[in-house]
N, CA, C and O of each residue as an XYZ file, in Angstrom:
832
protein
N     -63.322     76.760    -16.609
C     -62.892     76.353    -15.271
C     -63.580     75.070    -14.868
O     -62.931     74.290    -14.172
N     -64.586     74.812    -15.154
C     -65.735     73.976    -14.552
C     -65.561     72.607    -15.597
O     -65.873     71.487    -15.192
N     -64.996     72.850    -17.067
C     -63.911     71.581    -17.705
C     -62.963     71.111    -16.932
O     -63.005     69.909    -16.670
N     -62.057     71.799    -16.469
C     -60.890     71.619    -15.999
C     -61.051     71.018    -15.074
O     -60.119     70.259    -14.809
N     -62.148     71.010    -14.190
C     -62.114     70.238    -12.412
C     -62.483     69.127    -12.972
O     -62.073     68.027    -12.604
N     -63.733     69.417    -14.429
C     -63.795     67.797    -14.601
C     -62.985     66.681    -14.731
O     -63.025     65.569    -14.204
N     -62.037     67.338    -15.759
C     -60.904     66.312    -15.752
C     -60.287     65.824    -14.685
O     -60.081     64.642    -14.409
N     -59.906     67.097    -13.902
C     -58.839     66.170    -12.812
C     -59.854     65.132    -12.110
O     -59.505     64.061    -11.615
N     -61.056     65.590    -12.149
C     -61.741     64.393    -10.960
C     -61.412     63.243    -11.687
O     -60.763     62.339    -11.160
N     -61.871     63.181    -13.066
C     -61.755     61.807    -13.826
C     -60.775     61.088    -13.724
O     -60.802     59.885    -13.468
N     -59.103     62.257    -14.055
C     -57.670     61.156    -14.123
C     -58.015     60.881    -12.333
O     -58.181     59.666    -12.223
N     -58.148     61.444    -11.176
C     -58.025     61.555     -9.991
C     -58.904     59.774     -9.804
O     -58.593     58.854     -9.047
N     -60.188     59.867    -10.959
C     -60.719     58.655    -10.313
C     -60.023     57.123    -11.216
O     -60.378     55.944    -11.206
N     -59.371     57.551    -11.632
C     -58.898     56.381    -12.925
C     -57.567     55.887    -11.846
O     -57.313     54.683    -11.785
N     -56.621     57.035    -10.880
C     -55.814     56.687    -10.624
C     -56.206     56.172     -9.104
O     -55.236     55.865     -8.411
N     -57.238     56.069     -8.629
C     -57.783     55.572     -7.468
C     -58.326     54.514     -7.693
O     -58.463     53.769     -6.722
N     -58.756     54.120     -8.826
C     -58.927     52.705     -8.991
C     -58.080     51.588     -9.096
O     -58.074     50.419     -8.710
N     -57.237     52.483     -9.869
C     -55.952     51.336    -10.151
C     -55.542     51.322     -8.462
O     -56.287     50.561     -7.845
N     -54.688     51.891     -7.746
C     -54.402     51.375     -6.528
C     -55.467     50.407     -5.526
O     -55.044     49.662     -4.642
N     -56.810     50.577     -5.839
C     -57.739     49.769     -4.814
C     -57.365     48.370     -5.904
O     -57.111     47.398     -5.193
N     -57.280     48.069     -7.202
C     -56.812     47.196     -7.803
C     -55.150     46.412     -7.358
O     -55.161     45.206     -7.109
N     -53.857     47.158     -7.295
C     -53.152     46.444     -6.741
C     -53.315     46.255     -5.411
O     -52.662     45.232     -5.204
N     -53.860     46.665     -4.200
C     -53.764     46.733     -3.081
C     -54.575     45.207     -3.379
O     -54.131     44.262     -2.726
N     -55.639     44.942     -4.246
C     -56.767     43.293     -3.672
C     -55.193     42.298     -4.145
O     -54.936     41.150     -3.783
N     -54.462     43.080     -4.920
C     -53.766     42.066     -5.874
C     -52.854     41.446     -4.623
O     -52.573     40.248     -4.622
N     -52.416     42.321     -3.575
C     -51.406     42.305     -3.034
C     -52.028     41.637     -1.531
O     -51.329     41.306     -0.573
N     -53.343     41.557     -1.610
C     -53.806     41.060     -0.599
C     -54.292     39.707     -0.467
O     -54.721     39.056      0.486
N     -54.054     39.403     -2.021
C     -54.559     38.090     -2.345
C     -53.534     37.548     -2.544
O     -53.800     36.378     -2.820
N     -52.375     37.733     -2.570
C     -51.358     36.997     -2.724
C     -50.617     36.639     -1.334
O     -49.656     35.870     -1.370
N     -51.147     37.305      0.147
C     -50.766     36.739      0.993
C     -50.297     35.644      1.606
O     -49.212     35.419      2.142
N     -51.970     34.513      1.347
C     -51.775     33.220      1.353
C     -50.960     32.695      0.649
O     -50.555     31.751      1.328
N     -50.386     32.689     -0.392
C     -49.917     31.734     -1.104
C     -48.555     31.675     -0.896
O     -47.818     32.517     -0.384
N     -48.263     30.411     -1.421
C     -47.347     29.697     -0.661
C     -45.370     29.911     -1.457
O     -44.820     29.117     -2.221
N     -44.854     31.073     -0.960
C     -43.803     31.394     -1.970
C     -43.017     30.354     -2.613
O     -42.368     30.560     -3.639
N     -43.088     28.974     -1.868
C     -41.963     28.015     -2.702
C     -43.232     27.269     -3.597
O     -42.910     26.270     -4.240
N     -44.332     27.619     -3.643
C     -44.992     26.578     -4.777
C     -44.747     27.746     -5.829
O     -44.825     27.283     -6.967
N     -44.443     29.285     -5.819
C     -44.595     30.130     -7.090
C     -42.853     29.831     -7.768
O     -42.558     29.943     -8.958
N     -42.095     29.522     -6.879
C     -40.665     29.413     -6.998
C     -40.260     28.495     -6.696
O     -39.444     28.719     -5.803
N     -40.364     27.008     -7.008
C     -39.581     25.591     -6.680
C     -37.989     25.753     -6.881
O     -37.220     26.170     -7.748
N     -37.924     25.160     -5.525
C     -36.066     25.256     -5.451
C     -35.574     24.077     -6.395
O     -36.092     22.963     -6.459
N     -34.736     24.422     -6.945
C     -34.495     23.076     -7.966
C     -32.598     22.783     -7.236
O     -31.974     23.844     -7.256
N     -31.800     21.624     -6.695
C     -30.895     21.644     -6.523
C     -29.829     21.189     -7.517
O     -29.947     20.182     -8.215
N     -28.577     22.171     -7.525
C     -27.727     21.740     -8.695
C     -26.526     21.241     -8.403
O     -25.626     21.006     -9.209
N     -26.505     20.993     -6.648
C     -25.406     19.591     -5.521
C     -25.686     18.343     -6.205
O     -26.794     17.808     -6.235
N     -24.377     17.797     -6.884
C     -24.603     16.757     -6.953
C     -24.182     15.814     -6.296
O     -23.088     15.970     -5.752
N     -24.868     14.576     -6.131
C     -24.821     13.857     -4.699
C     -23.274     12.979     -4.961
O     -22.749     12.530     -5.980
N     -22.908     12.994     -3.658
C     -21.404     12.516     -3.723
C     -21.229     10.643     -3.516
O     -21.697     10.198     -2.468
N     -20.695      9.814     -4.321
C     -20.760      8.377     -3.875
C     -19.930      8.257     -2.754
O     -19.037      9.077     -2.540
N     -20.185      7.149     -1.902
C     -19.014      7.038     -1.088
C     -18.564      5.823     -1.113
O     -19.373      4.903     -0.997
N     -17.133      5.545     -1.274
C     -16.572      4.439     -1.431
C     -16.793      3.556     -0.902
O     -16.972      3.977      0.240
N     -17.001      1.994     -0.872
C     -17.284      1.017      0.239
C     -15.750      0.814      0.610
O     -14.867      1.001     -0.227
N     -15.473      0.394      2.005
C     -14.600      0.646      2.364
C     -13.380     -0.959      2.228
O     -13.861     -1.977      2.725
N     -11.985     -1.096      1.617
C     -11.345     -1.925      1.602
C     -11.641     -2.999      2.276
O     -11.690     -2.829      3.494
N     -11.872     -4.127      1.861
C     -11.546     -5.239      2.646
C     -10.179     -5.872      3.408
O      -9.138     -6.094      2.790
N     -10.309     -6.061      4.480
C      -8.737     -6.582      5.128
C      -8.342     -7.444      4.064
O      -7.131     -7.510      3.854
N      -8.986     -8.011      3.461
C      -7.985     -9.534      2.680
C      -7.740     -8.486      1.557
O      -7.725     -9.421      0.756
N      -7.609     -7.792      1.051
C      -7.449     -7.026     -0.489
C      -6.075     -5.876      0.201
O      -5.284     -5.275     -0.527
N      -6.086     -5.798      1.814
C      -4.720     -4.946      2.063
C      -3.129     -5.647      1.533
O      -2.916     -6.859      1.509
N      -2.474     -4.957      1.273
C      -1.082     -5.529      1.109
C      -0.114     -4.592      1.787
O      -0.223     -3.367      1.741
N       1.050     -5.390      2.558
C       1.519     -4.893      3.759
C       2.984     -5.626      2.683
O       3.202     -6.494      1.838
N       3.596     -4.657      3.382
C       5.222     -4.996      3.243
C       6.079     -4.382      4.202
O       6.296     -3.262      4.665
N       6.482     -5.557      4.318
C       7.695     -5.601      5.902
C       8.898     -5.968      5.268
O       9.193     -6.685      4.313
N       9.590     -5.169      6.191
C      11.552     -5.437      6.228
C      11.733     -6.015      7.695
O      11.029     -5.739      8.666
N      12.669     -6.755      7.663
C      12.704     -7.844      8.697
C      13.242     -6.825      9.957
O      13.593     -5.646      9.922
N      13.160     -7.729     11.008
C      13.185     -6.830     12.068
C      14.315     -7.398     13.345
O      14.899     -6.892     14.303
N      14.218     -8.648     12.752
C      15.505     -9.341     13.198
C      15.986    -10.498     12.492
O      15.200    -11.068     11.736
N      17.318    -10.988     12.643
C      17.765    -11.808     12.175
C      18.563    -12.487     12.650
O      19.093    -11.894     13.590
N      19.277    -14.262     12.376
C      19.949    -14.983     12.748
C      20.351    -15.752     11.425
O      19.560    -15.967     10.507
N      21.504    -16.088     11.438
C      22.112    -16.883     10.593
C      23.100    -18.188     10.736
O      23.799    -18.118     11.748
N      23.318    -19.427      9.896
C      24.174    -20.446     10.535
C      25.340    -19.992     10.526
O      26.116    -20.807     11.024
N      25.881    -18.960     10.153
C      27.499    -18.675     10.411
C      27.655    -16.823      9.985
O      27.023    -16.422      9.007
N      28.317    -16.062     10.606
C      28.776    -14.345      9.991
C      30.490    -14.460      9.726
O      31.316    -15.079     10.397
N      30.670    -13.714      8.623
C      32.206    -13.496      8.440
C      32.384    -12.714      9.584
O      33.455    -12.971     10.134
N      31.580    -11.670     10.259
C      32.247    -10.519     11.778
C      30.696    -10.255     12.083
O      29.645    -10.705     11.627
N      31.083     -9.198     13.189
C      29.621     -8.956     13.879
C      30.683     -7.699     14.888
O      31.686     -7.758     15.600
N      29.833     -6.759     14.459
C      28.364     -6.250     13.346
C      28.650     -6.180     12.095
O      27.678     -6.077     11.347
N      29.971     -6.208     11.489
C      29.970     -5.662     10.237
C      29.497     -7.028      9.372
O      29.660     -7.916     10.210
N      29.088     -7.559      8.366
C      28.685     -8.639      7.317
C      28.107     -9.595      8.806
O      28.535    -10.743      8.924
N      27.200     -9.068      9.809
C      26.703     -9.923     10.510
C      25.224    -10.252      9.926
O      25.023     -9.955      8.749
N      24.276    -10.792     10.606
C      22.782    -11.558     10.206
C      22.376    -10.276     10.289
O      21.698    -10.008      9.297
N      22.500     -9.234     11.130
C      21.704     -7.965     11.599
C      21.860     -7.390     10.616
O      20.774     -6.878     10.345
N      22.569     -7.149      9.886
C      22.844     -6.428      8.486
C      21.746     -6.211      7.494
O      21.519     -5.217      6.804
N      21.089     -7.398      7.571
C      20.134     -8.352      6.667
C      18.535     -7.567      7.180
O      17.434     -7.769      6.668
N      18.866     -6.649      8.331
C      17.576     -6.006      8.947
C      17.597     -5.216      8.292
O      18.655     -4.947      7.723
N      16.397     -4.441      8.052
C      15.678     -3.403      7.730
C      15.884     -3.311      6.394
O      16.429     -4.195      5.733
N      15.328     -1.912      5.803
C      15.314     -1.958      4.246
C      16.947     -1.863      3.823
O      17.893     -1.664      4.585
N      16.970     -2.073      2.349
C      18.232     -2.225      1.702
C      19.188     -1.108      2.050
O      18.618     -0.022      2.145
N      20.910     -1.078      2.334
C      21.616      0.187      2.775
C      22.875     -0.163      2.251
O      23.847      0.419      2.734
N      23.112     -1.233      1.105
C      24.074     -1.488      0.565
C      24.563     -0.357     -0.190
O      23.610      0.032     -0.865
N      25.910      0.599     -0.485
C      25.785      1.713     -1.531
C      25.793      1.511     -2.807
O      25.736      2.511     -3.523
N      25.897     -0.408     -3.707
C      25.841     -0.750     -4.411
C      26.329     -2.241     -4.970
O      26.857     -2.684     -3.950
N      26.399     -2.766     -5.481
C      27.370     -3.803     -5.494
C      28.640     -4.480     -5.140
O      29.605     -4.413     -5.901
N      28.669     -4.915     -4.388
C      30.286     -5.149     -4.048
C      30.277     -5.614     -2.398
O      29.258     -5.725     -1.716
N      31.633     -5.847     -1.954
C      32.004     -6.537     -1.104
C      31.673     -5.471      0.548
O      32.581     -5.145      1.312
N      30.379     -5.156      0.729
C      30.290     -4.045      1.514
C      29.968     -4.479      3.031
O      29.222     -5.456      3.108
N      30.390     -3.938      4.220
C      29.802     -4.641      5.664
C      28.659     -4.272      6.012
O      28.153     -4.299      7.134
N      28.133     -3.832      4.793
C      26.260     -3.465      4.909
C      24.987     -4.406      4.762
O      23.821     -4.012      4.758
N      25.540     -6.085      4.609
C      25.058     -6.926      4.036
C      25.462     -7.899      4.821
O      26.418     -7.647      5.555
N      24.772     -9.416      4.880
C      24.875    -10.387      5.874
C      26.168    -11.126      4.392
O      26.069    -11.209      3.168
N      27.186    -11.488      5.340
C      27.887    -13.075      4.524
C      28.121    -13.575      5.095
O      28.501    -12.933      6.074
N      28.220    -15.105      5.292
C      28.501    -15.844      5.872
C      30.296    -16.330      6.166
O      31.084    -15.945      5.302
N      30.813    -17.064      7.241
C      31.546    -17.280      7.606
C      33.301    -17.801      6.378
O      34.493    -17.497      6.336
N      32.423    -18.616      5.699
C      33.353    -19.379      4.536
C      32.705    -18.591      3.150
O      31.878    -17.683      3.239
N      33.173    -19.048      2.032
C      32.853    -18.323      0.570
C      32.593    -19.235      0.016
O      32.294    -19.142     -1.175
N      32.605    -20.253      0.552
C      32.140    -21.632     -0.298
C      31.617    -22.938      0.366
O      31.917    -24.131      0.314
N      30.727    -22.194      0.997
C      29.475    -23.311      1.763
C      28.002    -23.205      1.733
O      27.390    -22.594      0.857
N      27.379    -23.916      2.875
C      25.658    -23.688      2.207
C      25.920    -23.189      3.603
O      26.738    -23.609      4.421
N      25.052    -22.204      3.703
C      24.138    -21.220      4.833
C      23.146    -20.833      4.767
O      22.691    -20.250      3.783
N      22.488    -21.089      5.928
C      21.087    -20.316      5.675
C      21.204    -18.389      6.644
O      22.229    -17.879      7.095
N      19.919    -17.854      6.657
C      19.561    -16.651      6.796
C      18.372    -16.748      7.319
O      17.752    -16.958      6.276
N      17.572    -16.756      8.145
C      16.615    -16.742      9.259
C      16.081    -15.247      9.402
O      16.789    -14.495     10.070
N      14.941    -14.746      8.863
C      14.506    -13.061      9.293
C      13.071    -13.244      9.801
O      12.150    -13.822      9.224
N      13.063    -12.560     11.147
C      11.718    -12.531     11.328
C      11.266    -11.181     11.469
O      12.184    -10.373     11.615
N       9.920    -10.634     11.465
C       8.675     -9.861     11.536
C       8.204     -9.410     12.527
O       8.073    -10.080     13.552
N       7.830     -8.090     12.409
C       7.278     -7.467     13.060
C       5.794     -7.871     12.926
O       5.199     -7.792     14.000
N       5.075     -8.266     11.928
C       4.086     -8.848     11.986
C       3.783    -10.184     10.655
O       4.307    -10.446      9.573
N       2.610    -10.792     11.509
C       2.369    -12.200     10.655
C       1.390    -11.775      9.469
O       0.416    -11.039      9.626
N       1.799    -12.359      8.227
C       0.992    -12.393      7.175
C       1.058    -13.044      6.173
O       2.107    -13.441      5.667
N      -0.085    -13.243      5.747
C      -0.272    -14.785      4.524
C       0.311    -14.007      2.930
O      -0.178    -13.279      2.067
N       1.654    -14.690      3.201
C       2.468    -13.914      2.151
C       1.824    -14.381      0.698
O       1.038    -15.294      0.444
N       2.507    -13.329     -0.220
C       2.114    -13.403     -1.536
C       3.664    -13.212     -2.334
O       3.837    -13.644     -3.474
N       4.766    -12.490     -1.542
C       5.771    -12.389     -2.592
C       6.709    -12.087     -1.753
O       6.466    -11.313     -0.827
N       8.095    -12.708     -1.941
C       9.479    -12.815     -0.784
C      10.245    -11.688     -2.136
O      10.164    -11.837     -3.355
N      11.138    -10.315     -1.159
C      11.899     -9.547     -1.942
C      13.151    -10.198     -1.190
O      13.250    -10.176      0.037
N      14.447    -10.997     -2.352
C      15.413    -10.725     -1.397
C      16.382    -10.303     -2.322
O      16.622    -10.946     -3.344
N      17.041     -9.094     -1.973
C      17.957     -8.327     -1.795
C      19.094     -8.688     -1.911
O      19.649     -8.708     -0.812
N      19.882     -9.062     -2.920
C      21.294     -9.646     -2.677
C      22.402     -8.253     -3.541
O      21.976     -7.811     -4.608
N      23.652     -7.729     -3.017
C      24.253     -6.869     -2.922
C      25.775     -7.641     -3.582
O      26.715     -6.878     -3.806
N      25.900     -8.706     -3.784
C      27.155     -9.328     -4.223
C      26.699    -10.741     -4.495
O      25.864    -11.502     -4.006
N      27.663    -10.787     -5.560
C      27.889    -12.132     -6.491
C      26.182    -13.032     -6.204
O      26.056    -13.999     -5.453
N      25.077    -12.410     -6.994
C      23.845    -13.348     -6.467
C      23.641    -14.817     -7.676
O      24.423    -15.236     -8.530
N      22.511    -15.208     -7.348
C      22.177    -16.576     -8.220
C      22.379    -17.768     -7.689
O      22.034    -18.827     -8.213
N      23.181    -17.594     -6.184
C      23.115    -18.612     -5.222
C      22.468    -18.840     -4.262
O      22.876    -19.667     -3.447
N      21.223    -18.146     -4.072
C      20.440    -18.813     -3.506
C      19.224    -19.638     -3.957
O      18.321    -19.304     -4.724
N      19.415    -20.797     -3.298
C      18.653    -22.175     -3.365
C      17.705    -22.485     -3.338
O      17.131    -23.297     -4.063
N      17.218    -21.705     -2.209
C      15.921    -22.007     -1.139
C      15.129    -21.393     -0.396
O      15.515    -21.532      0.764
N      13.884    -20.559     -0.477
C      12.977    -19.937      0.141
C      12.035    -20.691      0.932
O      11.122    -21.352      0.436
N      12.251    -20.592      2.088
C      11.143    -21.101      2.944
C      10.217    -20.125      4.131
O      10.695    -19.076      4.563
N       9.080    -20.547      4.499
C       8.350    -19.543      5.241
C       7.868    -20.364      6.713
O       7.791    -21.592      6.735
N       7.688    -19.867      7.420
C       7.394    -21.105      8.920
C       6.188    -21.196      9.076
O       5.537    -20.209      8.734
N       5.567    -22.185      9.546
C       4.143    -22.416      9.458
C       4.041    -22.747     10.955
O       4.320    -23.842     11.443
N       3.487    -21.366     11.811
C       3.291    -21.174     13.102
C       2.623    -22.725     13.570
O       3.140    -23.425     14.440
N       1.305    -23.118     12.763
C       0.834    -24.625     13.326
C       1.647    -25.765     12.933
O       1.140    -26.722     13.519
N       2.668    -26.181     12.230
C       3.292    -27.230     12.315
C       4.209    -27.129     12.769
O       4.938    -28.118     12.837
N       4.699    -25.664     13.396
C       6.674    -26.095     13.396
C       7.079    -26.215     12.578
O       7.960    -27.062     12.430
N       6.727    -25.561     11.758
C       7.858    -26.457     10.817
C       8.418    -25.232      9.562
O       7.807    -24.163      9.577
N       9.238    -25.353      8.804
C       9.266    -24.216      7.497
C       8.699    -24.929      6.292
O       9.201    -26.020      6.018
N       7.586    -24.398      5.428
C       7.277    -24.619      4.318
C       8.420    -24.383      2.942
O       9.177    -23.437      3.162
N       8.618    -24.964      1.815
C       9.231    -24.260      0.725
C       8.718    -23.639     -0.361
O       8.090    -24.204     -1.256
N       9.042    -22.184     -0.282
C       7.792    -21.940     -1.429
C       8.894    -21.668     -2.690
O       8.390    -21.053     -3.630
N      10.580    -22.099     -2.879
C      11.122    -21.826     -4.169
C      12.428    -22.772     -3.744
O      12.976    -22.750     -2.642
N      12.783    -23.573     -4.833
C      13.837    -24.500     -4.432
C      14.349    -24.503     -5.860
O      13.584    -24.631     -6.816
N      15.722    -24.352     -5.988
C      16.587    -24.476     -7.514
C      17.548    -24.314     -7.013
O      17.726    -23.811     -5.903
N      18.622    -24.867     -8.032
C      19.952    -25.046     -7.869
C      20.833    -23.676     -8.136
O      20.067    -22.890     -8.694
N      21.597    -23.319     -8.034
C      22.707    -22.188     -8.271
C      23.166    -22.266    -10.044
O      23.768    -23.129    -10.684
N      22.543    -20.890    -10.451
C      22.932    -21.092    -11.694
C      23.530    -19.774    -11.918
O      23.065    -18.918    -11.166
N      24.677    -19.247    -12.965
C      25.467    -17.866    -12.400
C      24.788    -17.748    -14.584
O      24.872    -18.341    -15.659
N      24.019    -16.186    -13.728
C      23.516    -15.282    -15.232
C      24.198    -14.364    -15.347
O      25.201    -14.229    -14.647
N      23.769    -13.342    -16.419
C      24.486    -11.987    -16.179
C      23.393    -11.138    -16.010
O      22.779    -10.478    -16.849
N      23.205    -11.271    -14.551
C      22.214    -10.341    -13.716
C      22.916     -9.035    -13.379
O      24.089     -8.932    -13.019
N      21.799     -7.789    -13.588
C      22.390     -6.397    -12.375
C      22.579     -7.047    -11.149
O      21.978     -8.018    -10.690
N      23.579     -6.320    -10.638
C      24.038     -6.209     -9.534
C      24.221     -5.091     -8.898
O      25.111     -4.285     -9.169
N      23.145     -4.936     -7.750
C      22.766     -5.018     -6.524
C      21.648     -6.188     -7.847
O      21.474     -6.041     -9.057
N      21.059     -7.386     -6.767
C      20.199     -8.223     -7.486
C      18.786     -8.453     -6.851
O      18.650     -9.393     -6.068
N      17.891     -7.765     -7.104
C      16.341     -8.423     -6.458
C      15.358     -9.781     -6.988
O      14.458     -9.856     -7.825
N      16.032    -10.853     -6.024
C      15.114    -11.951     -6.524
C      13.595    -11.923     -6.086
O      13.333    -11.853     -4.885
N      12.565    -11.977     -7.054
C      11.464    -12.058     -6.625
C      11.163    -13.434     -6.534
O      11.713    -14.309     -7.203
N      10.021    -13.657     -5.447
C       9.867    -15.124     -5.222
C       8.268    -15.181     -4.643
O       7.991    -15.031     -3.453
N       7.193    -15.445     -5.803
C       5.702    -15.506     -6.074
C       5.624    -16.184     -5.113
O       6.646    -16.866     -5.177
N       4.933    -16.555     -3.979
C       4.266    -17.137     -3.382
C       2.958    -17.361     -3.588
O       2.145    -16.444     -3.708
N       2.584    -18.921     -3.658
C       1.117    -19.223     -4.015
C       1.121    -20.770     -3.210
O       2.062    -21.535     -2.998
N      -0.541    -20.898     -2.814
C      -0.750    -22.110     -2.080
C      -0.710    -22.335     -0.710
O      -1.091    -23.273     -0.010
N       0.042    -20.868     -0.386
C       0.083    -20.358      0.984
C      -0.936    -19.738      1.874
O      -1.073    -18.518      1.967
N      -1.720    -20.702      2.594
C      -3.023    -19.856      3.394
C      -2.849    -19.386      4.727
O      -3.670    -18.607      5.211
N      -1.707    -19.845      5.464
C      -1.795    -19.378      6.850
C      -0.481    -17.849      6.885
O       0.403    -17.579      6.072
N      -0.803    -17.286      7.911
C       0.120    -16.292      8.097
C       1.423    -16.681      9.142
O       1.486    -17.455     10.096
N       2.450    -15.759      8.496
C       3.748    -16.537      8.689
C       4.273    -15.105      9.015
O       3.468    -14.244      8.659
N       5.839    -14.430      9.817
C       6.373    -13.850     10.476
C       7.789    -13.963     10.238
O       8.588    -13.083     10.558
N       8.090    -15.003      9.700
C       9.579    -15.656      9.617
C       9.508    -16.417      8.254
O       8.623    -17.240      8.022
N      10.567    -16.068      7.303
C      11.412    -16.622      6.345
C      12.329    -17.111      6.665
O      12.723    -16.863      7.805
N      13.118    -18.056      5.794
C      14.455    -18.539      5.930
C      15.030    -18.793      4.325
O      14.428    -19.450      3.476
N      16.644    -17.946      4.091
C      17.034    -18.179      3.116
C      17.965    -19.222      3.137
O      18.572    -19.452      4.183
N      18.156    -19.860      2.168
C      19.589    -20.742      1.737
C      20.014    -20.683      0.515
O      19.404    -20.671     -0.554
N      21.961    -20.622      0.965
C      22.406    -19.850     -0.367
C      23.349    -21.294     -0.042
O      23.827    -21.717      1.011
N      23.381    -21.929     -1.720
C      24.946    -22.479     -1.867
C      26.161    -21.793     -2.460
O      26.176    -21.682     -3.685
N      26.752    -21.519     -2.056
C      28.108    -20.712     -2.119
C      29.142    -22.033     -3.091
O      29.857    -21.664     -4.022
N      29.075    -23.123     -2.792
C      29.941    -24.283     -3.149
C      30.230    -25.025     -4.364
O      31.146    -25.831     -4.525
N      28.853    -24.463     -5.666
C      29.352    -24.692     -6.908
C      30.213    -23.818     -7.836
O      31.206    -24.065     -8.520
N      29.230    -22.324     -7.544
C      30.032    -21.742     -8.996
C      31.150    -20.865     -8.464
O      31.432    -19.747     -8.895
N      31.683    -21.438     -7.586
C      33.234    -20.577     -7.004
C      32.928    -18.720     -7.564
O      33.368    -17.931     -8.400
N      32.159    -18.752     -6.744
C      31.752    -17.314     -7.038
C      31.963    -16.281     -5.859
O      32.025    -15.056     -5.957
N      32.055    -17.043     -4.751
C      32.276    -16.753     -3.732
C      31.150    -16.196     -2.750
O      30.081    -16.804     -2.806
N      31.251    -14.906     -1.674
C      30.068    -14.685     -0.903
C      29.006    -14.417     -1.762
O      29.225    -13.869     -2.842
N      27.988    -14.705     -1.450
C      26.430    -14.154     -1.720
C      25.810    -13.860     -0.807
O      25.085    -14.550     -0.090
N      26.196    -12.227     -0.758
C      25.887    -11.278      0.325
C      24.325    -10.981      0.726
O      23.672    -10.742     -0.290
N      23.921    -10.954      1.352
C      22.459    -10.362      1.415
C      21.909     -9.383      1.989
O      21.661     -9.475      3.191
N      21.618     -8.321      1.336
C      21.437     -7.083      1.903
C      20.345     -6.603      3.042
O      20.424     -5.967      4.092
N      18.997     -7.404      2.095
C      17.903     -6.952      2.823
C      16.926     -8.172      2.286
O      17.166     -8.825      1.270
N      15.637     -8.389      3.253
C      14.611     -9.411      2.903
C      13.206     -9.027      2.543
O      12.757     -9.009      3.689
N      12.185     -8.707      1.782
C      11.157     -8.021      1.947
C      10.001     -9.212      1.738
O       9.811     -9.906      0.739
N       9.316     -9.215      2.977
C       8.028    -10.150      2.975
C       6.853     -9.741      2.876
O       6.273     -9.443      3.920
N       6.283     -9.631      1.825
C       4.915     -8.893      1.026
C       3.467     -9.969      1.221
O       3.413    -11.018      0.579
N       2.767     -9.713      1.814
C       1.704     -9.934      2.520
C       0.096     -9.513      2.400
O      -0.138     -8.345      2.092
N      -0.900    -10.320      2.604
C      -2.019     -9.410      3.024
C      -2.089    -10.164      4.849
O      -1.597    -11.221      5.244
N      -2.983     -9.005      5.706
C      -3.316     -9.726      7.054
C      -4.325    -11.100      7.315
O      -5.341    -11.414      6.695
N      -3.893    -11.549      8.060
C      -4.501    -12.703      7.994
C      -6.628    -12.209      8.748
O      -7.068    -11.292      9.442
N      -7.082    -13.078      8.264
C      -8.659    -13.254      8.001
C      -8.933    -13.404      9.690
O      -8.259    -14.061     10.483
N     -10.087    -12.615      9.958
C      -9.765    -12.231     11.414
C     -11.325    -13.348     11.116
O     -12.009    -13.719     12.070
């Protein structure tokens, strides 16, 4: 009997030590500082942010917003107004969706102005019947009065698609402009109207 108590005192004191042992463990770990035992490490990676467009690098494209011409076959139908807004021709041919002029075999011009001014880079014009007759691209230069030419050639008849988009590069051009003016000769290649559907003036804004 007097074995037996011995033991339990012994495991009794082996297992009383160990707890006064975690209890210092647990008391000493108070202070310390939980994010120095566990550094947060982040795995967000940081986002760039774009620098933001420059006005001179925008490009704007306008459809004219009004128009005038030196002569209309009728009004409204093949009038200057025709020549507004984007293209609505249903395809090639003799349609009252398109500006023509009065005669089939004269020079006329086409006058479109803008909803807004800008230092063009490229004239879309839109021709819907018999094209290759127009002559002459010009743009107005608010400080002189006056129209600049940024494409001048004679009437030469290809075998272009028809509906026809002449492109017309503009370069050398620094001020901002609102108003084009076309001219078509109708009077060499007996080709008759050279309808014009629509005008597109491609732009950046002018440098504030």
């Amino acid at each position: 009997m007097v074995e037996n108590v011995g033991r339990r005192l012994v495991i009794a004191g082996a297992a009383g030590l160990l707890l006064i042992t975690a209890a210092c463990a647990r008391t000493a770990g108070l202070g310390a500082d939980p994010a120095a035992e566990t550094p947060f490490v982040s795995t967000e990676v940081p986002t760039e942010i774009p620098e933001p467009t420059p006005a001179s690098q925008t490009t704007l494209h306008l459809w004219a917003q009004e128009a005038e011409a030196s002569s209309e076959f009728a009004s409204p139908e093949w009038g200057a107004e025709k020549a507004v807004g984007d293209p609505d021709a249903p395809g090639c041919g003799d349609y009252p969706y398109a500006w023509a002029s009065a005669a089939s075999d004269s020079v006329e011009t086409l006058t479109l102005h803008y909803s807004l001014a800008v230092v063009p880079i490229e004239i879309l014009v839109v021709e819907s019947f018999n094209p290759d007759q127009v002559v002459r691209v010009e743009v107005y230069n608010p400080e002189t009065e006056a129209f600049v030419t940024v494409l001048e050639k004679d009437p030469e008849q290809v075998d272009r698609p028809c509906p026809y988009q002449l492109r017309v590069p503009v370069e050398g051009i620094d001020f901002p402009t609102d108003r084009v003016r076309i001219t078509v000769d109708q009077s060499q290649l007996g080709l008759g109207w050279n309808e014009i559907d629509a005008v597109e003036l491609i732009g950046r804004p002018p440098e504030e």
